[in-house]
TORNU-145682 format. One line per 2 residues: number of its first residue (from 0); their letters; for each residue x, y, z of N, C-alpha, C. Coordinates in Angstrom, 1 decimal, decimal comma, always signed. Layout:
<recs>
NUM	a	X Y Z X Y Z X Y Z; ...
</recs>
This chain:
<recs>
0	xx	+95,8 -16,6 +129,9 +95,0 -16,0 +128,8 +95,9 -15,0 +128,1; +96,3 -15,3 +126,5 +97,5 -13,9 +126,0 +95,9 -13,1 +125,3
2	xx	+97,1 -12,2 +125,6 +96,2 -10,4 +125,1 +96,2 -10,4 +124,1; +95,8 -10,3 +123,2 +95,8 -10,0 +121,5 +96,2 -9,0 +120,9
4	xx	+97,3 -8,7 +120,4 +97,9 -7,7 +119,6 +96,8 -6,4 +119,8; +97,8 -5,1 +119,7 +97,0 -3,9 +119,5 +97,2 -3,5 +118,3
6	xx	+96,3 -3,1 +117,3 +97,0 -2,7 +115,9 +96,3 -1,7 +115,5; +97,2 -0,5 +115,3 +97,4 +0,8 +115,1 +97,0 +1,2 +113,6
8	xx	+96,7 +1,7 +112,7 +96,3 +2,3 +111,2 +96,3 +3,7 +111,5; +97,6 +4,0 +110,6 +97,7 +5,1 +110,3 +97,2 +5,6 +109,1
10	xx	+96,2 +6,9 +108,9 +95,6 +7,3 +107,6 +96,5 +8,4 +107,2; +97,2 +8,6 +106,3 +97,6 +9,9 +105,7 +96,7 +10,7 +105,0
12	xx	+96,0 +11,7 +105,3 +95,1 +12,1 +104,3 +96,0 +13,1 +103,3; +95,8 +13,5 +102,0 +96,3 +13,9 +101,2 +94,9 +15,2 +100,4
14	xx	+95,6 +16,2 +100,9 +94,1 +17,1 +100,0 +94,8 +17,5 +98,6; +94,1 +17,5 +97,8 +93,8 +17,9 +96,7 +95,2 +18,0 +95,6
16	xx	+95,8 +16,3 +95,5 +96,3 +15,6 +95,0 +97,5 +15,9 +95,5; +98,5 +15,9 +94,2 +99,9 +14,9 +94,7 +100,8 +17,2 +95,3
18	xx	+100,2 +18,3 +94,4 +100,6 +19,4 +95,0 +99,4 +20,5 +95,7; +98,4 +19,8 +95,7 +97,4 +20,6 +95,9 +96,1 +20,5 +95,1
20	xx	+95,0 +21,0 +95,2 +94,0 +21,7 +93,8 +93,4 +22,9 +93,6; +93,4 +23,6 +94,4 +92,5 +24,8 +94,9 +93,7 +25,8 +93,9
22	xx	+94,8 +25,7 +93,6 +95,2 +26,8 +92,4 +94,6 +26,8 +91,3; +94,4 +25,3 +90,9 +93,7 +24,9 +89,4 +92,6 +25,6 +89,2
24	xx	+91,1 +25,9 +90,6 +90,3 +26,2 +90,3 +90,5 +27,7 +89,9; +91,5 +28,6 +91,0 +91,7 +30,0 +90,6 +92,5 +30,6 +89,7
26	xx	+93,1 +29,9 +88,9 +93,7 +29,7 +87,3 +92,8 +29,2 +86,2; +91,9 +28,7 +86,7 +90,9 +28,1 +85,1 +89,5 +29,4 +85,3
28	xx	+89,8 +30,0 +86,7 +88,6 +31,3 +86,6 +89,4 +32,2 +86,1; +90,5 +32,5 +85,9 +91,3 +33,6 +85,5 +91,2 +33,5 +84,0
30	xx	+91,6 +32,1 +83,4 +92,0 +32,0 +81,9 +90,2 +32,2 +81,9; +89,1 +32,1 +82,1 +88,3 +32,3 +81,8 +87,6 +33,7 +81,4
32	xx	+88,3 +34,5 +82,6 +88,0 +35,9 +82,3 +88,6 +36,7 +82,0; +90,0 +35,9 +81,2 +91,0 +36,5 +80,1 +90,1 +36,5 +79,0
34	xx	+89,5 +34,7 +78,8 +88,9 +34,7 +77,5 +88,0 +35,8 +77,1; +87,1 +36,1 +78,1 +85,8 +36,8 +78,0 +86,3 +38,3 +77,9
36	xx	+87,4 +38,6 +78,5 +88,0 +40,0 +78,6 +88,3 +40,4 +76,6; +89,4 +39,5 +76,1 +89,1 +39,5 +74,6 +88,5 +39,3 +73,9
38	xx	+87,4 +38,7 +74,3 +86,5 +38,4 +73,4 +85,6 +39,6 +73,6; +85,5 +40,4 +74,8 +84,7 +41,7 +74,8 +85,3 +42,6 +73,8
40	xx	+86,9 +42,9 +73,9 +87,5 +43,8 +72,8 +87,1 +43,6 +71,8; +87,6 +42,3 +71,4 +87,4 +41,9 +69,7 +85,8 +42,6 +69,7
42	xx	+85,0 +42,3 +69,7 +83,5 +42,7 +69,8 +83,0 +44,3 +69,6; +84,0 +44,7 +70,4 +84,3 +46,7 +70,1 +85,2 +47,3 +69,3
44	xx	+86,0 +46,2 +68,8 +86,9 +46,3 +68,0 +86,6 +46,6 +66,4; +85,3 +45,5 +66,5 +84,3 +45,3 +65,1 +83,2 +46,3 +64,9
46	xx	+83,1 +46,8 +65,7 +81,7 +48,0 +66,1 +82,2 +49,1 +65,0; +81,4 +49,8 +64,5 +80,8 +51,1 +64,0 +81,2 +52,4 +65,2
48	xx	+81,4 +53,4 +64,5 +81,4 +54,2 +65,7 +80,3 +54,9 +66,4; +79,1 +54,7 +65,4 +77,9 +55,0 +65,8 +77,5 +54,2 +67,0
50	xx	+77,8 +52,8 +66,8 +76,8 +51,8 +67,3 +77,8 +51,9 +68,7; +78,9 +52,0 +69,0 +80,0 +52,5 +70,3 +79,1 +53,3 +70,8
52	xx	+78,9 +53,8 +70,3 +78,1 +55,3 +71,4 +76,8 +55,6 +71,7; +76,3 +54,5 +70,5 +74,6 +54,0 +71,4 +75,2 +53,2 +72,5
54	xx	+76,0 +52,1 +72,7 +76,1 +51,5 +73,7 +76,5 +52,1 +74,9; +77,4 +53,0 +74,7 +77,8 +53,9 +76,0 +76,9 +54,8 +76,6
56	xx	+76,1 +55,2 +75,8 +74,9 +56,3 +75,9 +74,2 +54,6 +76,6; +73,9 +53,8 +76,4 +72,6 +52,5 +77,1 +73,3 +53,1 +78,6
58	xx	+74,7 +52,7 +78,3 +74,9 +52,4 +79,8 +74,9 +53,6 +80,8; +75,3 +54,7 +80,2 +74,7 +56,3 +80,9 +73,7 +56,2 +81,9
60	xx	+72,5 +55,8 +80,7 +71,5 +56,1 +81,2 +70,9 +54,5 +81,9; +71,4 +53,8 +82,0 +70,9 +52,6 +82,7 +70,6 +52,8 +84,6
62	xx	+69,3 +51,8 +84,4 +69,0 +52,3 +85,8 +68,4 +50,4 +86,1; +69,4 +50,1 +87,2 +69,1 +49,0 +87,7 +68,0 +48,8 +88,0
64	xx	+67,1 +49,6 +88,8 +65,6 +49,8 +89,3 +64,6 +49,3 +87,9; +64,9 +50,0 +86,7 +64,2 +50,1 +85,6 +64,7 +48,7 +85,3
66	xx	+65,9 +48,5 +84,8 +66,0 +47,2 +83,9 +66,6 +46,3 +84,6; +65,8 +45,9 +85,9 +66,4 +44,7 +86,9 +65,6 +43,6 +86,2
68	xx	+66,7 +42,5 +86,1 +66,4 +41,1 +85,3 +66,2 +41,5 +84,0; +66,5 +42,3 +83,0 +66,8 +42,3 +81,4 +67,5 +43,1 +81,0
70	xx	+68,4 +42,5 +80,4 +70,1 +42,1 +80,1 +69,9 +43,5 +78,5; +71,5 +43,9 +78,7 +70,4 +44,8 +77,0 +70,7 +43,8 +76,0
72	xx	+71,7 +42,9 +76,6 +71,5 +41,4 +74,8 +69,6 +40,8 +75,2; +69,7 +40,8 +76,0 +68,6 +40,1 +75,7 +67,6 +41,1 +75,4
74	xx	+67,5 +42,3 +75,6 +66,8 +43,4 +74,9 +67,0 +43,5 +73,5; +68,4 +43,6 +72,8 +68,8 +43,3 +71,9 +68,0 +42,6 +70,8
76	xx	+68,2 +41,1 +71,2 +67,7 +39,9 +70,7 +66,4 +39,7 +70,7; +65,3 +40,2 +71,9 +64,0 +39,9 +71,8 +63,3 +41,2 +70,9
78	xx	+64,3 +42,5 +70,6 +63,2 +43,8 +70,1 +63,9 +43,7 +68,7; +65,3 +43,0 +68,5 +66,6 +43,9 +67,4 +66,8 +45,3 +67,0
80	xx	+66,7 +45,4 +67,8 +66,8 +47,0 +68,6 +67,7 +47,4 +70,0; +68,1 +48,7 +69,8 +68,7 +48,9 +71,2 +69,0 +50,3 +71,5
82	xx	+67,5 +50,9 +72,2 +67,3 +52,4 +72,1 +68,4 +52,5 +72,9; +68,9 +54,2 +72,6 +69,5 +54,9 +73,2 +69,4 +56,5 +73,5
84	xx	+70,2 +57,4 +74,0 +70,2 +58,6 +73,8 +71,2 +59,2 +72,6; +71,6 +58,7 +72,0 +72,3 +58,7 +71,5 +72,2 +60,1 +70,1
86	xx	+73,0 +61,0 +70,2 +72,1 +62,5 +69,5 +72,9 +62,3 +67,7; +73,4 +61,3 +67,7 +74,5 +61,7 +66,5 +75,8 +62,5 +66,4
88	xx	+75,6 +63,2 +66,6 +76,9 +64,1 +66,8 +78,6 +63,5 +67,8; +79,6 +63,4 +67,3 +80,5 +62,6 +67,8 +81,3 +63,4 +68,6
90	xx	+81,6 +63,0 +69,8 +82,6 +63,9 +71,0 +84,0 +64,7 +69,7; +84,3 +63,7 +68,9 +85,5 +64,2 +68,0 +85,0 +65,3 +67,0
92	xx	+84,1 +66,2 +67,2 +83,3 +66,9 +66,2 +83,8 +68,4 +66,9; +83,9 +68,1 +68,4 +84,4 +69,8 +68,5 +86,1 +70,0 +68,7
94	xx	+86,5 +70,9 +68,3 +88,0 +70,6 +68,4 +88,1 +71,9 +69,0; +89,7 +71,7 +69,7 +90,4 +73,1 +70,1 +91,2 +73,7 +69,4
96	xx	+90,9 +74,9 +68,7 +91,6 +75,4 +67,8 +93,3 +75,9 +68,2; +92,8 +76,0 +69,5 +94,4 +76,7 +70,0 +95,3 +75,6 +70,1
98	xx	+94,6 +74,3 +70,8 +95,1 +73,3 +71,5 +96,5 +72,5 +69,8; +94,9 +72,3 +68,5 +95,8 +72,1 +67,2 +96,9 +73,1 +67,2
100	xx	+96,9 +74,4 +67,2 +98,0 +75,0 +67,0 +98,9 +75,3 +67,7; +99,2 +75,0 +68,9 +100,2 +74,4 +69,7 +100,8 +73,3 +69,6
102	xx	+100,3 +72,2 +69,0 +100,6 +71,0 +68,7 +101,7 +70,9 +67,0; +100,9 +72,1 +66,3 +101,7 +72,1 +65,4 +103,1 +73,0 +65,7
104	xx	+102,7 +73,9 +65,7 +103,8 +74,5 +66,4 +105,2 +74,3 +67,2; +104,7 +72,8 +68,1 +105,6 +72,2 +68,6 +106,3 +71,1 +67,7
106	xx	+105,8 +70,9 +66,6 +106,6 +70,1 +65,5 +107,7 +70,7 +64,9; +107,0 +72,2 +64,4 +108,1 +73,2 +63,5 +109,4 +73,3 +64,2
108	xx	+108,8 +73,8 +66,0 +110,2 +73,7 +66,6 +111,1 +72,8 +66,7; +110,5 +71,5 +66,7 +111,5 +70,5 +67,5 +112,0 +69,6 +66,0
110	xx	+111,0 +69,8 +64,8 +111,5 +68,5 +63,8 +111,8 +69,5 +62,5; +111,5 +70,9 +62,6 +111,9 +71,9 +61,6 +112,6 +73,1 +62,2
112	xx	+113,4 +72,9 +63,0 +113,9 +73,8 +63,6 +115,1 +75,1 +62,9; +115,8 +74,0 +61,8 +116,1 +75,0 +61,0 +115,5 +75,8 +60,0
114	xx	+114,8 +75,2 +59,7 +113,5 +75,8 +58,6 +112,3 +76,5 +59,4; +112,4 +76,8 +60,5 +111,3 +77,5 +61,1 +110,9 +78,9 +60,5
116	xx	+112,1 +79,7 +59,9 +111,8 +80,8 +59,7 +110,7 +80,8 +58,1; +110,6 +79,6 +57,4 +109,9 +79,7 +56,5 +108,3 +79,7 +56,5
118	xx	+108,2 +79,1 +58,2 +106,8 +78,9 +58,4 +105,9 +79,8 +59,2; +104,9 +80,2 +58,4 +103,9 +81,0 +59,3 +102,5 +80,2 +59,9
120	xx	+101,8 +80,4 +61,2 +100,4 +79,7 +61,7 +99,9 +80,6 +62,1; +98,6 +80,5 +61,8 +97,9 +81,4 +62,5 +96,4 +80,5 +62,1
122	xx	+95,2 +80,7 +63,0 +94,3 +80,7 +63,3 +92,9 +81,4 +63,1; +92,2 +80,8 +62,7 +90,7 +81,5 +62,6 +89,5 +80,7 +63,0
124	xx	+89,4 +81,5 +64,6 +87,8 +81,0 +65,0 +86,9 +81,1 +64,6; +86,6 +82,0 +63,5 +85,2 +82,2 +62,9 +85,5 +81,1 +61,8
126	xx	+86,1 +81,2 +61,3 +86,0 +80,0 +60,1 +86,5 +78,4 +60,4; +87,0 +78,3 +61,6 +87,3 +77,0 +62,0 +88,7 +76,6 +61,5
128	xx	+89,4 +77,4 +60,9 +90,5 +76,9 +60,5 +92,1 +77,1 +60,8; +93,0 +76,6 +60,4 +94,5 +76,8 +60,6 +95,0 +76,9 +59,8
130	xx	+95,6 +77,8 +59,5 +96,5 +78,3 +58,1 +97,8 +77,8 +58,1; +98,7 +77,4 +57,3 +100,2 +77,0 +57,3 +100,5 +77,9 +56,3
132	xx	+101,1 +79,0 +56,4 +102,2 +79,8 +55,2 +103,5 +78,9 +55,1; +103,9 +78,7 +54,2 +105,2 +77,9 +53,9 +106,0 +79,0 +52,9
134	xx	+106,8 +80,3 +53,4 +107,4 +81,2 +52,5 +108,6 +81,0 +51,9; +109,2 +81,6 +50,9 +110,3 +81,4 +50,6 +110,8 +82,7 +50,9
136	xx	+112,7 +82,1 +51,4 +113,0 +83,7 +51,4 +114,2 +84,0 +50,9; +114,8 +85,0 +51,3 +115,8 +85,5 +50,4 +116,6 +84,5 +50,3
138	xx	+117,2 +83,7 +48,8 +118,1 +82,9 +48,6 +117,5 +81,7 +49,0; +116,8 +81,3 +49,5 +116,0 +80,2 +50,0 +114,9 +80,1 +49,4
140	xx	+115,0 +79,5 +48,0 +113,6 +79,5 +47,2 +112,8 +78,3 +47,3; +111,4 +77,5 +47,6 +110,8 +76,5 +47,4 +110,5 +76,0 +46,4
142	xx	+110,9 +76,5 +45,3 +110,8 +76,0 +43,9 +112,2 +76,5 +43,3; +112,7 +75,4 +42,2 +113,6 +75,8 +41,0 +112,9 +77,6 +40,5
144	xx	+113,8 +78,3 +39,9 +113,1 +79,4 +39,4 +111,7 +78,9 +38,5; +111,2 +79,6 +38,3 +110,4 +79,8 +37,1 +109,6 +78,2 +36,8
146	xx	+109,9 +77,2 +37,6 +109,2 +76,0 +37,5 +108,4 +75,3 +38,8; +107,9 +74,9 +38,3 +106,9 +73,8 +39,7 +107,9 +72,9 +40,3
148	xx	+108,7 +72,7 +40,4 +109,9 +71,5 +41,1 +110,5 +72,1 +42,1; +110,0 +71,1 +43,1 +110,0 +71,5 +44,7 +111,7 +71,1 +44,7
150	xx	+112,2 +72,4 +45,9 +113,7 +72,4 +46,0 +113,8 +71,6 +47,6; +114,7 +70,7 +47,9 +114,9 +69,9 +49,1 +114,8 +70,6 +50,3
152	xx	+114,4 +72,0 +50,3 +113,8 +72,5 +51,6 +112,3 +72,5 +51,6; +112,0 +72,3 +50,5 +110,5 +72,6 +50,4 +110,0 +71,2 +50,9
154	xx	+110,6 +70,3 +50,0 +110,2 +68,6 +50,5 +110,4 +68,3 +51,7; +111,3 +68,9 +52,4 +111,7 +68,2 +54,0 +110,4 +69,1 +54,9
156	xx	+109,9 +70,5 +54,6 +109,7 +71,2 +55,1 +107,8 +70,3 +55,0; +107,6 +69,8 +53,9 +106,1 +69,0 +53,8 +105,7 +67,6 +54,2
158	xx	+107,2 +67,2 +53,9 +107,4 +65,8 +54,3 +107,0 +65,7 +56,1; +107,5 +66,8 +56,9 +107,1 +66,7 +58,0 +106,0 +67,2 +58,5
160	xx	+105,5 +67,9 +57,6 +103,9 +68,2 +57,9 +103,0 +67,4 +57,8; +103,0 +66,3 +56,5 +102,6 +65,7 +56,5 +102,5 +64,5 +57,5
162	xx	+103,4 +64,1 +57,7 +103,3 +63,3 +59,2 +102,2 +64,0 +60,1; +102,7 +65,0 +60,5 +101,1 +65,5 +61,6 +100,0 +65,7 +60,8
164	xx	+100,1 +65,6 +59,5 +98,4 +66,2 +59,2 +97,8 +65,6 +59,0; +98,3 +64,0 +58,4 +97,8 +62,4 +57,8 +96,3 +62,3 +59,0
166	xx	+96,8 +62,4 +59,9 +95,8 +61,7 +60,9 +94,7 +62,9 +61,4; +94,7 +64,3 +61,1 +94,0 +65,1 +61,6 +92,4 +65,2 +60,8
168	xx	+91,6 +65,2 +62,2 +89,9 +65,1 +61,6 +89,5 +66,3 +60,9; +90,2 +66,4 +59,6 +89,4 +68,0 +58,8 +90,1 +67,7 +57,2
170	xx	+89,3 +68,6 +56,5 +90,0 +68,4 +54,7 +91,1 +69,8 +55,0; +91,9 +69,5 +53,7 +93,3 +70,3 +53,8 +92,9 +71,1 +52,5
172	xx	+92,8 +72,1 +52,3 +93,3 +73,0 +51,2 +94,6 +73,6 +50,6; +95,3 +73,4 +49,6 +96,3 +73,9 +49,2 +96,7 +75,1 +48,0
174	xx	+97,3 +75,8 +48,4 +97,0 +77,1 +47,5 +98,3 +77,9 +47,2; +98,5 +77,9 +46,1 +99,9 +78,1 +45,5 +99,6 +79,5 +45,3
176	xx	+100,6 +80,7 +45,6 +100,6 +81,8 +45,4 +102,1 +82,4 +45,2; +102,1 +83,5 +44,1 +103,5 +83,8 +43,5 +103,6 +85,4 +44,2
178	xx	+105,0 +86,1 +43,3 +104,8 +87,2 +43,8 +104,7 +88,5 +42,5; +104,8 +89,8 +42,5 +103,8 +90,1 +41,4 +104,9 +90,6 +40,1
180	xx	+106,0 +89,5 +40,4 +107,1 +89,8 +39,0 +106,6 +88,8 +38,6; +106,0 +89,2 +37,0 +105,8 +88,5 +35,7 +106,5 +87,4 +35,2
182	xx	+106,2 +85,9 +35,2 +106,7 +84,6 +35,0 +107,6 +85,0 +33,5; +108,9 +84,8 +33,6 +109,4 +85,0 +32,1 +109,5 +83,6 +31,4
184	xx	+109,3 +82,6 +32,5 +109,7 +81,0 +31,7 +108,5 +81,2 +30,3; +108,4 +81,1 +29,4 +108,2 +81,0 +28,0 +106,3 +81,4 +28,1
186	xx	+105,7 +80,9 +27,9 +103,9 +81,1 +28,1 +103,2 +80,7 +29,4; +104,0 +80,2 +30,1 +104,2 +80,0 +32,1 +103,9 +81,4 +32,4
188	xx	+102,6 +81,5 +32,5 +102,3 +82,8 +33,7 +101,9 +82,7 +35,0; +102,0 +83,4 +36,0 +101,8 +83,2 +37,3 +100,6 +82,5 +37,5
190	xx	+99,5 +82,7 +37,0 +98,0 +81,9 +37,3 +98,8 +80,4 +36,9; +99,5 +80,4 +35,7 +99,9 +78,6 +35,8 +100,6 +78,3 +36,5
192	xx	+101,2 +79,4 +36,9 +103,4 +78,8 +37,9 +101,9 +78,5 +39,3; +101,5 +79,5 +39,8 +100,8 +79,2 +41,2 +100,2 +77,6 +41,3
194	xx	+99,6 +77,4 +40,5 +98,5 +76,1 +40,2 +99,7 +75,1 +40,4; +100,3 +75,0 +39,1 +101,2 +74,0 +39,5 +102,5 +73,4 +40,4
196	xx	+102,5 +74,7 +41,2 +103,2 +74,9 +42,3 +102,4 +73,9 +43,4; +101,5 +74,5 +43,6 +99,9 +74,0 +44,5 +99,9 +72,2 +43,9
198	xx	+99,9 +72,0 +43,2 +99,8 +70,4 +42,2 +100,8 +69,8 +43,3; +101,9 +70,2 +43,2 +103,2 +69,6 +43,6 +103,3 +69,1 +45,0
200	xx	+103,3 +70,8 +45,3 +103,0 +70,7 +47,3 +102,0 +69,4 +47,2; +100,8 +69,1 +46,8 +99,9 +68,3 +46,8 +100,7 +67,0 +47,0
202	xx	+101,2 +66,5 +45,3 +101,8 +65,5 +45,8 +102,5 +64,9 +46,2; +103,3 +66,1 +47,2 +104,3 +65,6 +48,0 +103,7 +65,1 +49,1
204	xx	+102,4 +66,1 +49,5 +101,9 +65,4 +50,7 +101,6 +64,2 +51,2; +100,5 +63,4 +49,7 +100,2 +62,3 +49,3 +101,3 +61,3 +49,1
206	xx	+102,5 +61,6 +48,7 +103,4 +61,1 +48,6 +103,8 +60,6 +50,2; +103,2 +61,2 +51,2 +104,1 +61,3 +52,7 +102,7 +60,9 +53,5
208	xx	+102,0 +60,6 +52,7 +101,2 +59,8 +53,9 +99,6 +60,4 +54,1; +99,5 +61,5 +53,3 +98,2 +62,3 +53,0 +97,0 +61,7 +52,4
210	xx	+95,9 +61,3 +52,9 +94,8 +60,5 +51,8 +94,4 +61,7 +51,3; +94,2 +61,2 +49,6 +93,7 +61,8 +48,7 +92,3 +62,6 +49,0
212	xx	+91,5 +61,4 +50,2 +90,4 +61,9 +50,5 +90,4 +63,0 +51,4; +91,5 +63,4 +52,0 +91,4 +64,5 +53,0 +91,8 +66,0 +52,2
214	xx	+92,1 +66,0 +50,9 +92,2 +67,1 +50,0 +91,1 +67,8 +49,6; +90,9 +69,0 +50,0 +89,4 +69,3 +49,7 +89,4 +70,4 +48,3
216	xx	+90,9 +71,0 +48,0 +91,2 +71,8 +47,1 +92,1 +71,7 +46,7; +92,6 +72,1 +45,7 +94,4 +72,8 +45,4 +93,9 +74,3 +44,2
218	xx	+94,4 +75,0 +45,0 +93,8 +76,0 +43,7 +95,2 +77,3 +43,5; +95,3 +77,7 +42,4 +96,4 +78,9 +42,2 +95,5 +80,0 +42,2
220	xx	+96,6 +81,4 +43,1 +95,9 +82,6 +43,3 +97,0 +83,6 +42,7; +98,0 +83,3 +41,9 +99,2 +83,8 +40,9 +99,4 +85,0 +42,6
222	xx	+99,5 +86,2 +41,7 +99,8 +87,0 +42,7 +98,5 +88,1 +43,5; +97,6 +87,7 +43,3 +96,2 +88,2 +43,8 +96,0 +88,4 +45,3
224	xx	+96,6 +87,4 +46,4 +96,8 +87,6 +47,3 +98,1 +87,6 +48,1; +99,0 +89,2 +48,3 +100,3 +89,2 +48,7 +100,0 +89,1 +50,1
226	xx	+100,9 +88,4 +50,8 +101,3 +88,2 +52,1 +102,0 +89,6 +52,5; +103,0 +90,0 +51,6 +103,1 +91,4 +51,9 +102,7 +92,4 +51,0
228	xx	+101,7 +92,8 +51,5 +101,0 +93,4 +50,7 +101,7 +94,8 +49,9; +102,1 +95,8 +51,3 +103,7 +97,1 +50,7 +104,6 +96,7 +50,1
230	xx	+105,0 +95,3 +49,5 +106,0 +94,9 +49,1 +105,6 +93,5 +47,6; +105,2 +93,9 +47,2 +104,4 +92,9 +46,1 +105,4 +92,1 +45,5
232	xx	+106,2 +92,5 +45,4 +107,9 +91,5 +44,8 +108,5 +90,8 +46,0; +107,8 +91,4 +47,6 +108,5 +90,3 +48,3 +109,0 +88,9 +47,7
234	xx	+109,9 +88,1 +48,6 +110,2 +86,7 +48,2 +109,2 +86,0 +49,4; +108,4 +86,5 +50,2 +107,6 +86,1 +51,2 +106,4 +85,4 +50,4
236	xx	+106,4 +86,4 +49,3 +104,7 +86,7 +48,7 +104,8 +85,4 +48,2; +106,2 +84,4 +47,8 +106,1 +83,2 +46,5 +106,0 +82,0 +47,9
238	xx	+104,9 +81,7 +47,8 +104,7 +80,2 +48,8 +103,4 +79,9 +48,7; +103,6 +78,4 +49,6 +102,4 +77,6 +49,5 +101,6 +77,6 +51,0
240	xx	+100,3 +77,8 +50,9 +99,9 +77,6 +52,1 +98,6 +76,5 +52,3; +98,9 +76,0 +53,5 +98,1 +75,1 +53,6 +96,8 +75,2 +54,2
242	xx	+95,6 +74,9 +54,4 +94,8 +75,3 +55,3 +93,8 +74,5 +55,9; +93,9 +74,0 +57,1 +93,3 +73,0 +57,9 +92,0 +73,2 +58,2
244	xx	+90,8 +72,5 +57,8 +89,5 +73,5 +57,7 +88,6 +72,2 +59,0; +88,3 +72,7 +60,1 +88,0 +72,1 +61,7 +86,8 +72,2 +61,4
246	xx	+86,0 +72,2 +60,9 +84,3 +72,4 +60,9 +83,7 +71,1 +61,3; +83,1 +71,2 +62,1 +82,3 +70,0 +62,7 +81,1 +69,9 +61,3
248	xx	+80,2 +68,5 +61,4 +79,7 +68,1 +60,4 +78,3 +69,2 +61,4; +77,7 +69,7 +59,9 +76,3 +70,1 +60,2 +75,1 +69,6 +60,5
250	xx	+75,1 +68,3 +60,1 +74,0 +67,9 +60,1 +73,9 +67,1 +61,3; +72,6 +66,9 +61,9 +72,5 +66,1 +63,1 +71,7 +65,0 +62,7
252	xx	+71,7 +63,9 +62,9 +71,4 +62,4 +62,3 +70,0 +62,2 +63,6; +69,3 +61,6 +63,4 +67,9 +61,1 +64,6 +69,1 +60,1 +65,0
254	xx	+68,0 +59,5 +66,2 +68,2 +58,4 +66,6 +68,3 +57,5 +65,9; +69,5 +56,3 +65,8 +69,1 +54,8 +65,3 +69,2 +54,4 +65,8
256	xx	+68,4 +53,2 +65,9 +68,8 +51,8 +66,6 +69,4 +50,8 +65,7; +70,4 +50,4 +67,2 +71,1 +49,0 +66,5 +70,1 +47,7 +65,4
258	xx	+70,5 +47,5 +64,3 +70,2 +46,4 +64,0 +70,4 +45,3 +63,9; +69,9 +44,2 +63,3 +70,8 +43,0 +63,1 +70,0 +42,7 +61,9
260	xx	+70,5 +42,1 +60,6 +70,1 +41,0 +59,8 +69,6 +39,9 +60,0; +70,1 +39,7 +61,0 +69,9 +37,7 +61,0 +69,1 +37,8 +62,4
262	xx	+68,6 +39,0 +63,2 +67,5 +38,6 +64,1 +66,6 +38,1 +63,9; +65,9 +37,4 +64,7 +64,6 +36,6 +64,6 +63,6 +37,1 +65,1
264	x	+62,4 +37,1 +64,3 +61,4 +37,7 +65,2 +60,9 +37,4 +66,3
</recs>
């Protein structure tokens, strides 16, 4: 009697193809919550700044217990609404007065360093503001004589102020002041030399990056107000000063809620 062949089958199993698959799935959850990660920016990107801080204020005060199982989109979308605590008033409303004038300060030294002696700062907590004196001194004049035409220390000396001021939360006032020798350029009196001194500083600033909308004045004070007061002919008394006015907004807005146009009832 012959024995009948023994026949062996070998299976190779092969998981999850020709290198694997289990990366695919933890690479397509990743690009997934890349997508969702940008698409959350873009989303805050488009926001109001009001409507930012109702949403941050939702989530403050959010209490799992209270709003277990409803979503605030879906709050959103079924009320078109979206209470919050939200008081109006913006964290960017109170400023540190010291904190700005340190900051300026550290410009004059490091990017006006030779021109430092032209500049004076000083501060006022009752009025919320920051003063810039920009003086001229001996032999170092900010204007041609007797005219409004800023001299290339005056421009370098604004051109870099302006850079820090462009972006600062407050209106700027500018105010041209002479000293108490009588304008001889022809019917140019100091109430005009000041004003159009003030014009100029202006548009240099604007010129350097200043919105027109952050101008809240330009006004001439001839020689009415000396810097040095015992010395009325000082060359201190002929400059422009600037003045950074920090006042938070007075008014306090109620509550809104979010809207939408295209909600449905």
């Amino acid at each position: 009697m012959t024995t009948p062949p023994i026949i062996i089958k070998k299976v190779k199993k092969i998981v999850g193809g020709h290198h694997g698959g289990s990366w695919k799935i933890a690479y397509a959850d990743f690009l997934a919550g890349m997508m969702t990660f940008f698409l959350l920016m873009w989303l805050v990107s488009i926001m109001e700044p009001k409507q930012k801080a109702q949403v941050a204020a939702y989530f403050r005060k959010f209490n799992i217990f209270e709003k277990a199982g409803v979503s605030m989109l879906m709050e959103y979308y079924r009320k078109g609404t979206l209470k919050s605590e939200y008081s109006g008033i913006m964290p960017e409303a109170k400023f540190d007065l010291k904190k700005e004038e340190e900051k300026i300060k550290k410009i004059v030294e490091t990017r006006l360093k030779s021109l430092k002696e032209h500049i004076l700062i000083e501060i006022s907590e009752k009025e919320k503001i920051i003063r810039i004196e920009i003086v001229e001194l001996t032999n170092q004049p900010l204007f041609q004589s007797g005219s409004a035409e800023l001299t290339p220390t005056a421009k370098s000396i604004l051109q870099t102020l302006a850079q820090e001021l462009k972006d600062v939360s407050g209106t700027i006032t500018i105010e041209g002041h002479t000293d108490a020798v009588p304008s001889r350029r022809g019917k140019l009196g100091n109430w005009e030399l000041s004003t159009a001194r003030a014009l100029s500083a202006m548009l240099e600033l604007e010129k350097n990056g200043i919105s027109p909308e952050k101008i809240k004045e330009v006004v001439g004070y001839a020689d009415n107000f000396p810097l040095i007061k015992d010395n009325p002919s000082d060359p201190r008394n002929r400059r422009i000063s600037l003045v950074i006015h920090y006042q938070p907004p007075k008014e306090t807005s109620q509550v809104q809620p979010i809207s939408s146009t295209n909600s449905t009832p």
